[in-house]
C-alpha positions in Angstrom: 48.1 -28.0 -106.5 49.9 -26.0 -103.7 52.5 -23.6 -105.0 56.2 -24.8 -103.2 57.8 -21.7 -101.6 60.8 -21.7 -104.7 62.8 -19.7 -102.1 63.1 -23.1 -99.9 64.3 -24.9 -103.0 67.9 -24.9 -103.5 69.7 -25.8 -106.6 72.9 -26.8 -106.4 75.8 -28.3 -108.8 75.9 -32.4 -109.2 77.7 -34.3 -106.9 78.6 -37.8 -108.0 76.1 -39.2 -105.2 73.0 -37.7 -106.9 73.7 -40.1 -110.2 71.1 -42.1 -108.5 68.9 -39.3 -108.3 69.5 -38.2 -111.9 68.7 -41.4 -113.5 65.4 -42.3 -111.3 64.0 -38.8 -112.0 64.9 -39.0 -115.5 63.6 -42.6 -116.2 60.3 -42.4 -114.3 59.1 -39.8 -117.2 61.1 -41.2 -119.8 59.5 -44.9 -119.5 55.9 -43.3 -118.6 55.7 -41.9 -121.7 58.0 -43.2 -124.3 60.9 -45.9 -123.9 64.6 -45.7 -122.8 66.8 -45.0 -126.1 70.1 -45.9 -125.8 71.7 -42.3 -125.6 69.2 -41.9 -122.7 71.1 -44.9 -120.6 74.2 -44.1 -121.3 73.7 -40.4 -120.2 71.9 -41.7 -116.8 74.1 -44.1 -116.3 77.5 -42.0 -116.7 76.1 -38.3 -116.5 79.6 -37.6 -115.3 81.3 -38.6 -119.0 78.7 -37.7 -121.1 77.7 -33.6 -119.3 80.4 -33.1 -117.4 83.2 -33.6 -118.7 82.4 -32.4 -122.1 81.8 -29.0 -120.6 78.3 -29.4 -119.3 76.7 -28.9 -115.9 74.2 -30.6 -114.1 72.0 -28.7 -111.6 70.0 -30.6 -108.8 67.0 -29.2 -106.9 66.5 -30.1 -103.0 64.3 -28.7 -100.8 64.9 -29.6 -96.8 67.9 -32.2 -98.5 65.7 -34.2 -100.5 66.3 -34.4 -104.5 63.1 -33.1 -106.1 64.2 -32.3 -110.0 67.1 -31.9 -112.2 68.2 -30.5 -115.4 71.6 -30.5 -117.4 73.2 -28.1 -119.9 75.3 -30.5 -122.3 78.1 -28.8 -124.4 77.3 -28.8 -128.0 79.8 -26.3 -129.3 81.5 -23.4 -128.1 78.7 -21.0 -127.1 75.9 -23.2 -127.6 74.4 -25.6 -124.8 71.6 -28.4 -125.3 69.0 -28.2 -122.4 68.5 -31.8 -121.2 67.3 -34.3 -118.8 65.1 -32.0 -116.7 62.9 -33.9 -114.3 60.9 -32.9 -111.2 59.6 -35.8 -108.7 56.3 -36.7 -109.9 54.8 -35.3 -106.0 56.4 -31.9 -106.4 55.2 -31.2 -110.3 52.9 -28.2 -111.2 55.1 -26.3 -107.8 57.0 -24.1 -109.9 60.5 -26.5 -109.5 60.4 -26.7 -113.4 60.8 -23.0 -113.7 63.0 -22.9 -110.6 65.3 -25.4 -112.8 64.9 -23.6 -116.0 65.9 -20.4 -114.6 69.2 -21.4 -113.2 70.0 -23.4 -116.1 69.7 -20.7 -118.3 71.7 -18.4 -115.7 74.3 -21.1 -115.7 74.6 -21.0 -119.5 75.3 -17.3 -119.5 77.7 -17.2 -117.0 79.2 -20.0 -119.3 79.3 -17.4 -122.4 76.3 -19.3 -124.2 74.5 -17.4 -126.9 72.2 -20.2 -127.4 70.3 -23.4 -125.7 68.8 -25.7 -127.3 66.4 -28.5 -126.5 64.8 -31.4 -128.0 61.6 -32.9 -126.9 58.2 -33.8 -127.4 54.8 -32.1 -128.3 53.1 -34.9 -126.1 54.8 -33.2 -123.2 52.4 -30.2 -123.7 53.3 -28.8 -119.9 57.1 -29.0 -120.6 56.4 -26.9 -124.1 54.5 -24.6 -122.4 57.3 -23.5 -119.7 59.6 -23.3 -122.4 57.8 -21.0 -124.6 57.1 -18.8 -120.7 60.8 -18.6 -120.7 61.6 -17.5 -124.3 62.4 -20.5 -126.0 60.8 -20.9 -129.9 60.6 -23.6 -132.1 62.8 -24.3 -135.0 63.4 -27.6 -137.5 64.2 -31.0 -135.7 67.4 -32.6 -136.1 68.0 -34.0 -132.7 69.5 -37.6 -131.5 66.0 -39.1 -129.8 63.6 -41.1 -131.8 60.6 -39.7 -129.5 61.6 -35.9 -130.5 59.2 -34.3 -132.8 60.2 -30.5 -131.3 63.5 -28.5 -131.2 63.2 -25.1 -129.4 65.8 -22.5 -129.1 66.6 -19.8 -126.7 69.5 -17.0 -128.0 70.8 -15.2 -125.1 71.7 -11.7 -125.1 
């Protein structure tokens, strides 16, 4: 697959117009390989409530103005952020958007004093788990809110 020139990708904070785009990016992967769980609607449905204005940030990626992937940092606790909801258009995956989106998460969560992200996801998603592991994240026991989780990773920040 061709490699997307990350330098023409921007990735810029939520604005209340890309809900749309959150939750159609979010659901296409969710319901291709699992089902919608209740937390998951009412996140894509009110990202604004649920990230937001608990603390968290959502990040959007657009290249030449169209929405190609998303990611969000929800506030757990004070210095620790959950890495969730990251989705890249199903035309654009394999480009190097993923990491694009990972790396300006976890910038994002420094600059918001983290020492720690977490994630919860699932070993069926063997691409995903690889990228994290690239970028530093290791496992650690599950205790997460989704039924299809079966893999916590962590990242500590320095």
């Amino acid at each position: 697959m061709e490699q997307i020139n990350t330098a023409t990708i921007e990735i810029l904070d939520f604005r209340s117009e890309d809900q749309i785009w959150f939750e159609r990016l979010n659901r296409e992967w969710i319901e291709k390989y699992f089902h919608m769980e209740p937390v998951d609607v009412q996140i894509l449905t009110h990202p604004e409530e649920h990230i937001i204005k608990g603390g968290g940030v959502i990040l959007m990626a657009r290249q030449q103005g169209r929405v190609v992937g998303t990611v969000a940092l929800r506030f757990v606790k004070p210095a620790v952020y959950e890495f969730t909801k990251m989705a890249v258009a199903p035309e654009y995956r394999g480009r190097g958007i993923g990491r694009a989106l990972s790396e300006a998460a976890i910038a994002r969560a420094r600059s918001l004093g983290a020492t720690k992200i977490i994630l919860y996801s699932a070993r069926k998603l063997e691409a995903a788990i690889n990228l994290y592991r690239t970028m530093g994240f290791t496992e650690v026991p599950v205790d997460g809110p989704y039924k299809r989780s079966d893999i916590k990773l962590e990242l500590t920040l320095q």
